[in-house]
C-alpha positions as CSV (number, residue, x, y, z in Angstrom):
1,X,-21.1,-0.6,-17.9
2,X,-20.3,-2.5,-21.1
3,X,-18.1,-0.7,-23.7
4,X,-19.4,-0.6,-27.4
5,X,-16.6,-2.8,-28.6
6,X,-18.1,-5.5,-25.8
7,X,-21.6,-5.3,-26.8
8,X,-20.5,-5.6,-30.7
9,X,-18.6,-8.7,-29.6
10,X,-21.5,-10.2,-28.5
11,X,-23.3,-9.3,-31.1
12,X,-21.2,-11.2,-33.5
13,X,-20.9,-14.2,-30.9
14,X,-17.6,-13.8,-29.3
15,X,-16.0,-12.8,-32.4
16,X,-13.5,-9.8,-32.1
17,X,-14.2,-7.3,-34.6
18,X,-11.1,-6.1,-36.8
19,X,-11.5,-2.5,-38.5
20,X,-7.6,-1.8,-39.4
21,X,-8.0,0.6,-36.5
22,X,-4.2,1.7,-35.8
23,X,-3.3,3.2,-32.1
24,X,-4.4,6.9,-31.4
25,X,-2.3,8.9,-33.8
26,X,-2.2,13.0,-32.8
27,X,-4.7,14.7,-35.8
28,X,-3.4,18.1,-35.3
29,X,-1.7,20.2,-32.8
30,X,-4.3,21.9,-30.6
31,X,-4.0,25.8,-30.1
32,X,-3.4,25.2,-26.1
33,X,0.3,24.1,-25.1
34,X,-1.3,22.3,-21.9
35,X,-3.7,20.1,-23.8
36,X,-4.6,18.1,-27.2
37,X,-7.1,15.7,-28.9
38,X,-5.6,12.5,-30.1
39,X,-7.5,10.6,-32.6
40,X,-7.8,7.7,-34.6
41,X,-8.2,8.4,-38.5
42,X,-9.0,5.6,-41.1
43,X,-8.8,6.7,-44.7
44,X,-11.2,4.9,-47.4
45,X,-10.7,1.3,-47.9
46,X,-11.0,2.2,-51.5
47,X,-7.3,4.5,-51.7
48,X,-9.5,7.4,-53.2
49,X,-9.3,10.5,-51.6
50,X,-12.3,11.4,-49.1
51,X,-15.0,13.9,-50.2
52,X,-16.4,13.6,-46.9
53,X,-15.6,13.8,-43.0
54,X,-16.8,11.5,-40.3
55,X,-15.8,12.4,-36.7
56,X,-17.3,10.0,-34.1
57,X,-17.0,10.7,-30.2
58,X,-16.8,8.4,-27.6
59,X,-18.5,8.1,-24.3
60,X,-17.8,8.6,-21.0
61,X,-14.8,6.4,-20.0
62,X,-13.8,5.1,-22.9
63,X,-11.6,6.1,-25.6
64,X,-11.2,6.5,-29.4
65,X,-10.5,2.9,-29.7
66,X,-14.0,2.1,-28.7
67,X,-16.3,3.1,-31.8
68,X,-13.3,2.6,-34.0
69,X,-13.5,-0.8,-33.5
70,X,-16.8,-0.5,-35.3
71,X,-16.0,1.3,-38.2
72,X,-15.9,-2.0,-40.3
73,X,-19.9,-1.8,-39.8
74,X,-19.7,2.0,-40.9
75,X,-17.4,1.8,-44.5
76,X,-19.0,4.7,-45.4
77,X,-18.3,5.6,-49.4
78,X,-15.6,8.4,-50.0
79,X,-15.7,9.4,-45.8
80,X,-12.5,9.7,-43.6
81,X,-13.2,8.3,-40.2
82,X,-12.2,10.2,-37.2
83,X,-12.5,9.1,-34.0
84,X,-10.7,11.2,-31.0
85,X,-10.2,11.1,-27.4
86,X,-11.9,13.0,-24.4
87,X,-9.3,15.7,-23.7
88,X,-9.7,14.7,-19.8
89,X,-8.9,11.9,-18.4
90,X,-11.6,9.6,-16.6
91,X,-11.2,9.1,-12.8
92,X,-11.4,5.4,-12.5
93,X,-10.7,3.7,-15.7
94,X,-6.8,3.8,-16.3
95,X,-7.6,4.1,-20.2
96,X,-10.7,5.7,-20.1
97,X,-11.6,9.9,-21.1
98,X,-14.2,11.8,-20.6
99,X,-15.7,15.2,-22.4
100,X,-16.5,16.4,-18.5
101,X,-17.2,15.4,-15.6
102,X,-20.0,13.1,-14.5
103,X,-19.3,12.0,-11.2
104,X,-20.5,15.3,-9.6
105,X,-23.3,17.7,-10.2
106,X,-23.5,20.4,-12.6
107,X,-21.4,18.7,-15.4
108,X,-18.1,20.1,-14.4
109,X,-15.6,20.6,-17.1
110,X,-18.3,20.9,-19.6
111,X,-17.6,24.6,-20.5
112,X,-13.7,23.9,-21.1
113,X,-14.3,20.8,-22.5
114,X,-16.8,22.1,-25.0
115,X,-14.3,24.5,-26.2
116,X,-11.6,21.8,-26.6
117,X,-14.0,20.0,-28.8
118,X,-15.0,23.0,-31.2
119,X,-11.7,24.9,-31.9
120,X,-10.1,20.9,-32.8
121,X,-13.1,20.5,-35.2
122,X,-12.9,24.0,-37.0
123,X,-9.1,23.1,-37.3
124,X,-9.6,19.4,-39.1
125,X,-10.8,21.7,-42.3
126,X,-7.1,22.9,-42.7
127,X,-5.6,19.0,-41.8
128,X,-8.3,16.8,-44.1
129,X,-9.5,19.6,-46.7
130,X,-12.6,18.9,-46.4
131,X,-15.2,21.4,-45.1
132,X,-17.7,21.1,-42.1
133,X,-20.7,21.5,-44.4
134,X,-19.3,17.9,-45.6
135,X,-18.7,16.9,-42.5
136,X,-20.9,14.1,-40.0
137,X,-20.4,14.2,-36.4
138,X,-22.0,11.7,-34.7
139,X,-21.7,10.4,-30.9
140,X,-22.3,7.7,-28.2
141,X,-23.8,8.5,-24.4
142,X,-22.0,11.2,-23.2
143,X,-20.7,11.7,-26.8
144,X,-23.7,11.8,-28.0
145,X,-24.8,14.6,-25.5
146,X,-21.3,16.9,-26.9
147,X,-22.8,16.5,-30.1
148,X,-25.8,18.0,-30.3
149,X,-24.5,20.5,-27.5
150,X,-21.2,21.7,-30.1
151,X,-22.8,19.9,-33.6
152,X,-26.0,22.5,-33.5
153,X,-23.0,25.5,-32.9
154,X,-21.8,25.1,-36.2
155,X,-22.6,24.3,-40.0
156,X,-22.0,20.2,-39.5
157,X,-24.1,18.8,-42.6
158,X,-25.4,16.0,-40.0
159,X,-25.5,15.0,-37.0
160,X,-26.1,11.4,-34.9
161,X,-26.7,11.3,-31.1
162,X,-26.5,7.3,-29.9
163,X,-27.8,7.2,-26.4
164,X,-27.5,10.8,-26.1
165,X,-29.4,13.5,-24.0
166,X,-29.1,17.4,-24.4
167,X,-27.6,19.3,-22.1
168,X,-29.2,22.0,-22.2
169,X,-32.7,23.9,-24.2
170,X,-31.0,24.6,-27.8
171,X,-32.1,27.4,-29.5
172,X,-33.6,28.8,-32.8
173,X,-30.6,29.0,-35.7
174,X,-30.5,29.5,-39.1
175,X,-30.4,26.1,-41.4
176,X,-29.8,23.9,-38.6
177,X,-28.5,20.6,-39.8
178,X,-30.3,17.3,-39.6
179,X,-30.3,15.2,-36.8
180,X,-30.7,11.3,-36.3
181,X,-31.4,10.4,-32.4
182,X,-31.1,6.8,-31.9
183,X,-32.0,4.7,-28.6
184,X,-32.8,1.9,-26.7
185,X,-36.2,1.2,-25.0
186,X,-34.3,-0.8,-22.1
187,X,-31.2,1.9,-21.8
188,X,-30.6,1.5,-17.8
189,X,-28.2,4.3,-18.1
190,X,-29.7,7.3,-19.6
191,X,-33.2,7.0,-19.7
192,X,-36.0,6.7,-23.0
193,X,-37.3,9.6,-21.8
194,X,-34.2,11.9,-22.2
195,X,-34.1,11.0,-26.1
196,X,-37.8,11.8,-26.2
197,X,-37.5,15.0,-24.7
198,X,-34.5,15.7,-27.0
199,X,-36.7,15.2,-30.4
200,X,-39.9,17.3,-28.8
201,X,-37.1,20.2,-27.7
202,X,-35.0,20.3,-31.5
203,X,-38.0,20.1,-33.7
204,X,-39.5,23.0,-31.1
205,X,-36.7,25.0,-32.5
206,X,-37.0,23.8,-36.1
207,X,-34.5,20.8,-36.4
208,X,-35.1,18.4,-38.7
209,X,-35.1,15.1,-36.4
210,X,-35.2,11.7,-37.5
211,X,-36.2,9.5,-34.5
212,X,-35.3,6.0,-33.8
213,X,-35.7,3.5,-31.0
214,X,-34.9,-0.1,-31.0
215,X,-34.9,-3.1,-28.2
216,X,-31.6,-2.4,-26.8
217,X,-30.0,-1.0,-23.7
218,X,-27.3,1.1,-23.6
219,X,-25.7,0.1,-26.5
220,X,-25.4,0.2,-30.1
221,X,-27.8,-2.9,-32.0
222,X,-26.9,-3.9,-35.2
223,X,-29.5,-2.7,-36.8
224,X,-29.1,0.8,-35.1
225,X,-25.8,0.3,-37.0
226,X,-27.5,-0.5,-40.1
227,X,-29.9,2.7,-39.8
228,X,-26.3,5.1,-39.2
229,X,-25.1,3.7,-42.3
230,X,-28.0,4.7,-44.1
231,X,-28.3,8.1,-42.3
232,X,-24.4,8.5,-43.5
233,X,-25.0,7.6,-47.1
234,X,-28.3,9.4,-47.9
């Protein structure tokens, strides 16, 4: 499977994308002693402080560097960029992570790494100062999937699944927030059909759902960047 960063390369004909991304950096000290989220964080290119919190996840067997390497297509006004690692590590890419298990059946790890993920976002509050309820988390593949399983949990003002799938029937909440679900006709890896079933299930339970599908594969498309951007800046 192609990373992100490969597919953007492509896209931009062999040239290697540069987003000022500087190597994983730790965000804040996780409440466990035996594990922690590194992450990636990119202030505003324009030195002003953020108003507003982007936190991107990765899929399975990659790593924060990944999606940070598209941030240059993101620039996002008055947003801080996060972008962390899986807490686990991934069991045959030496640099790869992974939210849980895929390799077996029943999505070990998912439980404990679900946790991980929420107590390190209810924590950024107190390192960024900026609240969830100004806060976008947004996700690729298996990313994707851990962000409309832990985004729909709490008061997120968005949220963006890229080649995501749900992992489970989500339920009926108060003031859900928004959701963009964006994904290829030609994804080979998790099908149309998953995103379909995704939108028909959230607006079931009254989430607003804004639905997208382009010619692409598994992958992000420029112009599914382009529609992101917009999502972000609305």
């Amino acid at each position: 499977m192609r990373s992100v960063l490969e597919i953007a390369i492509a896209l931009k004909g062999g040239v290697t994308l540069r987003a000022g991304v500087t190597p994983p950096l730790p965000i804040t000290d996780y409440r466990r002693k035996t594990l922690s989220l590194e992450a990636i964080s990119l202030k505003p290119k324009t030195g002003e402080p953020p108003t507003r919190l982007l936190v991107v996840l990765h899929g399975w067997g990659a790593n924060a560097q990944d999606l940070a390497a598209l941030a240059s297509y993101f620039e996002p006004d008055n947003y801080q960029m996060i972008f962390p690692n899986a807490p686990f590590p991934h069991y045959q890419a030496p640099e790869g992570r992974a939210w849980y298990a895929l390799e077996e059946q029943g999505y070990p790890g998912l439980s404990e790494g679900r946790q991980i993920l929420s107590e390190w976002l209810l924590s950024l509050e107190g390192v960024t100062n900026i609240p969830l309820s100004r806060t976008v988390l947004a996700g690729f593949s298996q990313g994707g999937a851990m962000t409309l399983d832990v985004g729909l949990q709490l008061p997120f003002a968005k949220l963006c699944s890229m080649s995501g799938y749900l992992h489970y029937s989500p339920q009926h909440s108060e003031n859900p927030p928004p959701v963009l679900l964006i994904h290829g006709r030609q994804d080979a890896v998790v099908p149309l059909s998953l995103a379909q079933q995704a939108k028909e299930q959230l607006e079931s339970v009254g989430v607003s759902v804004d639905y997208r599908e382009f010619e692409m594969g598994h992958e992000i498309s420029l112009e599914a960047l382009e529609v992101f951007q917009g999502f972000l800046q609305d």
